[in-house]
Backbone bond lengths (Angstrom), bond angles and torsions (degrees), N, CA, C in turn:
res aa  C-N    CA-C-N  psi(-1)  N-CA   C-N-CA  omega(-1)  CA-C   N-CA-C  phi
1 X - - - 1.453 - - 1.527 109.17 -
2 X 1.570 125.42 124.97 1.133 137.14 167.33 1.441 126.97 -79.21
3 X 1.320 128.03 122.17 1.288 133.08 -161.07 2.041 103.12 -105.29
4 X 1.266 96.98 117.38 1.402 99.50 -176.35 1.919 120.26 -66.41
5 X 1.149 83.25 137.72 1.539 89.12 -160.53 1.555 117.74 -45.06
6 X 1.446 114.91 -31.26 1.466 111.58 -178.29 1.660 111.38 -82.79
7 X 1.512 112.53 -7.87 1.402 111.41 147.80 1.145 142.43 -32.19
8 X 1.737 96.91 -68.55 1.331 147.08 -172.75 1.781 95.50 -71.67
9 X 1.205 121.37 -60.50 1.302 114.96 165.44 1.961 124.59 -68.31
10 X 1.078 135.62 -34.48 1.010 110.91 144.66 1.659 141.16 -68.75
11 X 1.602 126.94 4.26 0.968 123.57 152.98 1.606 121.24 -85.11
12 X 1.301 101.77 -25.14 1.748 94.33 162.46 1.355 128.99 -61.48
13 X 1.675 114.87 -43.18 1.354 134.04 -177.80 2.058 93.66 -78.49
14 X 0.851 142.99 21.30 1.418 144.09 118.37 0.905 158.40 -77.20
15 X 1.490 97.24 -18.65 1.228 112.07 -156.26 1.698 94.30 -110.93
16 X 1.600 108.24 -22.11 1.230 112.69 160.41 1.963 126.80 -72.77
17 X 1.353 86.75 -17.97 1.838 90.81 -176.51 1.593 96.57 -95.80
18 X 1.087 109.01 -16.52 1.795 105.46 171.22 1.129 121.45 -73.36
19 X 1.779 113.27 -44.45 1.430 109.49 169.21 1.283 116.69 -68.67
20 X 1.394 128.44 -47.54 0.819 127.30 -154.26 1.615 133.10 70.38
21 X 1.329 104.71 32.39 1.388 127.16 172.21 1.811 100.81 -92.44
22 X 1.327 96.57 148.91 1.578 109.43 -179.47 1.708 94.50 -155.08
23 X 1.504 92.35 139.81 2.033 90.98 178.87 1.198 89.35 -86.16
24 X 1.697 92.85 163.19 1.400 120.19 -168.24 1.563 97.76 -87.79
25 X 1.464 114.97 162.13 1.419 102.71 169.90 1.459 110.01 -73.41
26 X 1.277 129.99 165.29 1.589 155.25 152.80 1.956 94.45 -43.64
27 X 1.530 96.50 -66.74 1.814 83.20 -160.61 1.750 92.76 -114.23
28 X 1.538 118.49 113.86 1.181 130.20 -150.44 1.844 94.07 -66.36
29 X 1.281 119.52 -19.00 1.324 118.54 -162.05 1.619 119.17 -107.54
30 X 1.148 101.51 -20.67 1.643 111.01 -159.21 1.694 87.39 -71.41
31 X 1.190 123.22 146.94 1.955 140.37 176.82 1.117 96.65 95.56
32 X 1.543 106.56 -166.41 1.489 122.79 -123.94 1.742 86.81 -110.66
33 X 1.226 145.59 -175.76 1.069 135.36 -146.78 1.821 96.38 -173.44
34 X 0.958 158.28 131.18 1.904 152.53 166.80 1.914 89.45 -117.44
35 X 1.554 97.69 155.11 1.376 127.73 157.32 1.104 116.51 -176.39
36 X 1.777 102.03 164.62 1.853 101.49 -172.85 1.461 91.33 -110.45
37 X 1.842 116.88 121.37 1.061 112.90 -177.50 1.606 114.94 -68.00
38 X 1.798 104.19 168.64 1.831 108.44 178.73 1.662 99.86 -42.56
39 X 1.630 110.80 -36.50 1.743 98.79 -167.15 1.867 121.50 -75.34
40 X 1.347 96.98 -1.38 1.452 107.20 -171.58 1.738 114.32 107.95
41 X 0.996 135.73 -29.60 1.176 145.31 175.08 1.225 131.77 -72.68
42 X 1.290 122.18 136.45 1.994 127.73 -161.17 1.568 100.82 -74.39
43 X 1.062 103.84 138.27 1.879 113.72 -178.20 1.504 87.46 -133.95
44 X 1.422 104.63 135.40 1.697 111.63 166.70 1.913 96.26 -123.42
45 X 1.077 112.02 144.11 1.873 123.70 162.17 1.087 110.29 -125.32
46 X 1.188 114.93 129.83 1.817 113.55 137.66 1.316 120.15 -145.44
47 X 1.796 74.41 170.73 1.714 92.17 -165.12 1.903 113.52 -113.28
48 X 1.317 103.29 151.20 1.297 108.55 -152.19 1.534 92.59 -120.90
49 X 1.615 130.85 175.77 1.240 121.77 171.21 1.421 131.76 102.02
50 X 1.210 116.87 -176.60 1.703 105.08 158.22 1.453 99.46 -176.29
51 X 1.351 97.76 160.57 1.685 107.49 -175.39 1.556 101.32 90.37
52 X 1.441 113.72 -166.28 1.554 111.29 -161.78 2.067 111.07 -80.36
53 X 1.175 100.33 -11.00 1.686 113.41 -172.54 2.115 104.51 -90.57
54 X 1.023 118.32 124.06 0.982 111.30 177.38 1.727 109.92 -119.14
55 X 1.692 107.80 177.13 1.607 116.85 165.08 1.130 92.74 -136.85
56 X 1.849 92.76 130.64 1.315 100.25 -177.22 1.801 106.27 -119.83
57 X 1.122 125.79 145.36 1.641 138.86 144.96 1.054 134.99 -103.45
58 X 1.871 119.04 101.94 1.266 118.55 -176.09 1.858 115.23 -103.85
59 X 1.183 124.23 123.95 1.307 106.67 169.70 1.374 105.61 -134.69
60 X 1.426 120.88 146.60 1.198 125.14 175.63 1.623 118.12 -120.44
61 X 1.328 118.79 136.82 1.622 112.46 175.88 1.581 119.37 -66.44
62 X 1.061 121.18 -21.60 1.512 86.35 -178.67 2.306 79.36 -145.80
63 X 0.885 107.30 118.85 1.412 96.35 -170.56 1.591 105.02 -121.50
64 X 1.336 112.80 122.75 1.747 119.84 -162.32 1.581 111.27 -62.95
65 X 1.406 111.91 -16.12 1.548 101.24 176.54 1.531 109.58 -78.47
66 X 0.954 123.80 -14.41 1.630 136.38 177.58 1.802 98.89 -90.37
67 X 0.971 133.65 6.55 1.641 126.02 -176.66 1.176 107.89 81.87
68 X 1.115 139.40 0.28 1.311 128.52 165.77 1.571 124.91 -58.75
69 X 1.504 142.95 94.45 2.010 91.29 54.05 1.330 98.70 -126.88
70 X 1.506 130.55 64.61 1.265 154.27 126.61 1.605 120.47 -58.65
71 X 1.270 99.16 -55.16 1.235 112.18 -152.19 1.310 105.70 -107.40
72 X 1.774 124.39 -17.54 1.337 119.04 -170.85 0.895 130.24 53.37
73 X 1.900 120.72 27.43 1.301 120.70 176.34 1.334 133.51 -100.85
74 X 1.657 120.24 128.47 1.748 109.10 -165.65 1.967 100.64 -77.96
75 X 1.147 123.76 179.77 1.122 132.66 167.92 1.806 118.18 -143.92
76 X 1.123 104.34 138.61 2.179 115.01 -167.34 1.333 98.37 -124.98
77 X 1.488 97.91 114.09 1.727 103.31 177.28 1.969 92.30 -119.19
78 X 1.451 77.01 146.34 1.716 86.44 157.66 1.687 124.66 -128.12
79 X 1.047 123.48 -165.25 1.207 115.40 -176.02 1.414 122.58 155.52
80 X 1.264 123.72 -176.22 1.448 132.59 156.88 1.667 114.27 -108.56
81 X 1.453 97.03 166.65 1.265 118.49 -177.37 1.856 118.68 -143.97
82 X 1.454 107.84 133.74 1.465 106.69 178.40 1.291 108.73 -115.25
83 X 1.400 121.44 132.41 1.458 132.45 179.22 1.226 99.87 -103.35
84 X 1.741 113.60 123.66 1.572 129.30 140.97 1.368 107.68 -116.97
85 X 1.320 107.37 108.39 1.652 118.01 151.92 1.288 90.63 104.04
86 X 1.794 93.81 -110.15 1.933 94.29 -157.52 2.038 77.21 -127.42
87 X 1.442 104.12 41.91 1.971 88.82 -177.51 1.732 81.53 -146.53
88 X 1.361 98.00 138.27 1.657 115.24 175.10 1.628 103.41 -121.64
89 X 1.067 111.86 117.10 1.400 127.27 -176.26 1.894 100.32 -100.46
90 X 1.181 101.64 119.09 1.731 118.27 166.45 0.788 138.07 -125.84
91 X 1.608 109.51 137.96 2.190 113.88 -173.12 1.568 100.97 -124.08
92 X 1.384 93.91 116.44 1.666 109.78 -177.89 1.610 103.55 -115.03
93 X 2.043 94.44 156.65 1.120 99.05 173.53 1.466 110.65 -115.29
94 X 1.110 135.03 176.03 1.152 112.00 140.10 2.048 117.52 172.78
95 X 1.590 107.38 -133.41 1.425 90.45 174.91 1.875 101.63 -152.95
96 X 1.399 107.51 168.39 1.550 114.00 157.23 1.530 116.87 -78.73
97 X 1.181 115.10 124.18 1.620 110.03 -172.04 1.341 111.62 -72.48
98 X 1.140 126.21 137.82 1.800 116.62 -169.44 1.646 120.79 116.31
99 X 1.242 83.98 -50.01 2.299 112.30 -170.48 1.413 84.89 -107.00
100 X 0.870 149.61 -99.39 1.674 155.27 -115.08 0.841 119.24 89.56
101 X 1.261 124.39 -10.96 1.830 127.35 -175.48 1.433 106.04 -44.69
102 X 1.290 98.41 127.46 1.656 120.01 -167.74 1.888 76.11 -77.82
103 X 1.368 95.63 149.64 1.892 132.04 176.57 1.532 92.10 -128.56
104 X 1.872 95.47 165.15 1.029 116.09 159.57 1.743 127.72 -158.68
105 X 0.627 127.29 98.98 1.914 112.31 -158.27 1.838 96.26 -104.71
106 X 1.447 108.69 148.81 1.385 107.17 124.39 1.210 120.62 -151.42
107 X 1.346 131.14 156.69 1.900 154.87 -161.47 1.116 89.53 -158.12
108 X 2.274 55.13 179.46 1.696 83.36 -151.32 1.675 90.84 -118.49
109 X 1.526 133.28 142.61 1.827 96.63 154.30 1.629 94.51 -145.00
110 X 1.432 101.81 154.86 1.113 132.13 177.95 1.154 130.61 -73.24
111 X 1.699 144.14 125.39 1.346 115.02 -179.24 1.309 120.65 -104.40
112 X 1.200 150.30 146.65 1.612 138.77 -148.83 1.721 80.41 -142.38
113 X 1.641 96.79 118.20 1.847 104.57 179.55 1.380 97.34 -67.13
114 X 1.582 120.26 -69.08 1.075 124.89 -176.81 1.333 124.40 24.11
115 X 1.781 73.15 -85.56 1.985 105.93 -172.35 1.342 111.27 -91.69
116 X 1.116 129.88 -15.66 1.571 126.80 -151.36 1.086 128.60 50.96
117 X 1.429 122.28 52.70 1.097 123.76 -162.74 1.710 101.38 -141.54
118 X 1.018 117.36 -175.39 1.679 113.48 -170.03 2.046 83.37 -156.24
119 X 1.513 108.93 159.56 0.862 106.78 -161.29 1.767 91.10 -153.02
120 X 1.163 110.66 109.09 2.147 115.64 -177.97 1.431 89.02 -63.00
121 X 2.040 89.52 172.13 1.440 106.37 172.57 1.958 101.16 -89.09
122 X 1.241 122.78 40.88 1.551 129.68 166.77 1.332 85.30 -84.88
123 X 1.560 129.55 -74.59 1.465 155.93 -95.26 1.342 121.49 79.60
124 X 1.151 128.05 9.94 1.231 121.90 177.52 1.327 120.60 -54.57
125 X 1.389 140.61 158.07 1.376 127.34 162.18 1.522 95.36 -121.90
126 X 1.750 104.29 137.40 1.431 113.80 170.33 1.817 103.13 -115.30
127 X 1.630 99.77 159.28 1.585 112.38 -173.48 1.351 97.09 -134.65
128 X 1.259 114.62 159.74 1.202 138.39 170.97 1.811 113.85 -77.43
């Protein structure tokens, strides 16, 4: 007896929402990244690249070295990033949008397979 393929494909696509298994990515870091910074405000990163050298884009909506939430100012850093292991260390440059005030950051963050999640040297936790 032949089992029709969209059978056969909806018992796979169940059997995956039952477990609840999902593969991990290949490169734990590469895409886009969300968190609510210590100051209250949404920060997105990502990372671009592959191998131990990265490109990174950080921008945050309302970011406290710019006066925020006085001032309501976002801030856009760019930069590089070096991966050892499961920790990507980054040195950004950049500015407050509005002011120009030259920024500068660098961190550290961690990647935790587990969860998929990466975690700065704040404590922050970021998600995909």
């Amino acid at each position: 007896m032949r089992i029709p393929g969209a059978i056969l494909a909806a018992i796979a696509l169940t059997f995956v929402l039952v477990s609840g298994t999902t593969a991990k990515p290949s490169d734990p870091f590469k895409g886009v990244w969300t968190s609510i910074d210590t100051d209250g405000s949404n920060q997105t990163i990502s990372f671009g690249g592959s191998d131990s050298l990265r490109f990174v884009h950080y921008f945050d909506d309302g970011a406290s070295a710019c006066g925020w939430p006085e001032d309501n100012v976002t801030a856009t850093l760019n930069g590089v990033g070096t991966v050892s292991g499961d920790t990507i260390t980054t040195d950004l440059d950049g500015q407050c949008n509005g002011t120009g005030q030259d920024l500068s950051s660098s961190a550290t963050y961690t990647y935790h397979s587990g969860n998929d999640t990466l975690t700065d040297n704040f404590g922050v936790i970021w998600n995909r």
